[in-house]
C-alpha positions as CSV (number, residue, x, y, z in Angstrom):
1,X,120.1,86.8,108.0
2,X,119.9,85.2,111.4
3,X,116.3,86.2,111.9
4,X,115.4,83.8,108.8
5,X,116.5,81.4,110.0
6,X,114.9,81.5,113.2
7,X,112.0,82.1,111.8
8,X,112.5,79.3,109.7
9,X,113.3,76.7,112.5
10,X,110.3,78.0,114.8
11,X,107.8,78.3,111.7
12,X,108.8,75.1,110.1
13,X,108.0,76.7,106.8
14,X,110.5,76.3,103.4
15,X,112.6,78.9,102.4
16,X,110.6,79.6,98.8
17,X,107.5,80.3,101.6
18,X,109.1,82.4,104.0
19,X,110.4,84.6,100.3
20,X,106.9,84.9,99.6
21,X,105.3,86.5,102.8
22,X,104.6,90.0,103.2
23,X,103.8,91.9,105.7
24,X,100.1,92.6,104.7
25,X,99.9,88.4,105.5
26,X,100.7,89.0,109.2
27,X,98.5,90.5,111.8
28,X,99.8,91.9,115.0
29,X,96.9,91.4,116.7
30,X,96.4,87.8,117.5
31,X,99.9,86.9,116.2
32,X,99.1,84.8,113.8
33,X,100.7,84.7,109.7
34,X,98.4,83.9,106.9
35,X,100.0,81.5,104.6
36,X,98.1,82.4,101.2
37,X,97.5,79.3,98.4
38,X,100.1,80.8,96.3
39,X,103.1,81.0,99.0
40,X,102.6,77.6,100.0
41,X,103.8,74.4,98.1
42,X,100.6,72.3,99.0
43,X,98.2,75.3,98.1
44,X,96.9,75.5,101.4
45,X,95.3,78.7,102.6
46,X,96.0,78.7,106.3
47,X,96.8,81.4,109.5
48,X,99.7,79.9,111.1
49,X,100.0,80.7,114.9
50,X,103.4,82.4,115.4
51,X,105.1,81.4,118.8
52,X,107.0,83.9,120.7
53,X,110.0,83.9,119.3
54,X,109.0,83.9,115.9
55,X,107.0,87.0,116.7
56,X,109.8,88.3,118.2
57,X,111.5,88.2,115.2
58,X,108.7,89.7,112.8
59,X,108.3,92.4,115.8
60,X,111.9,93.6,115.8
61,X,113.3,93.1,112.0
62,X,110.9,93.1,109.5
63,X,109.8,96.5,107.5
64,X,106.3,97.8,107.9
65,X,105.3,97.1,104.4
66,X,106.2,94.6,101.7
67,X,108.3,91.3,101.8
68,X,109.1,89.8,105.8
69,X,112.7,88.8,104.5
70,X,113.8,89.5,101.5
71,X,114.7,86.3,99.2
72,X,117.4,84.2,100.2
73,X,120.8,84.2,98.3
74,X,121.4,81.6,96.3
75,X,124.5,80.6,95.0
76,X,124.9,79.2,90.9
């Protein structure tokens, strides 16, 4: 849960965004994240430069396939 949130606080994305990435959306190779029109709440389509420690993050705890981080709990 930790490395959520730091992704969260270097990212500055919302939580309902960061629930919607997947892995396929993130490419190793120039470190970048691509936000697709559907995860984001303004409908932008946009590759969002990840800074070291947010690639850190994705590096060390996220699975090779599927969701980054899996949807955050939410209480009723």
């Amino acid at each position: 849960m930790r490395a959520r949130y730091v992704f969260a606080w270097e990212t500055g994305l919302r939580p309902s965004t960061i629930s919607r990435l997947l892995m396929s959306d993130y490419n190793r190779n120039t470190k970048t994240l691509h936000v697709r029109c559907y995860a984001d709440k303004a409908r932008f389509d946009r590759d969002l430069p990840l800074t070291p420690r947010a690639w850190n993050v994705i590096e060390s705890s996220a699975p090779s396939a599927g969701p980054i981080f899996w949807a955050a709990a939410t209480t009723p």
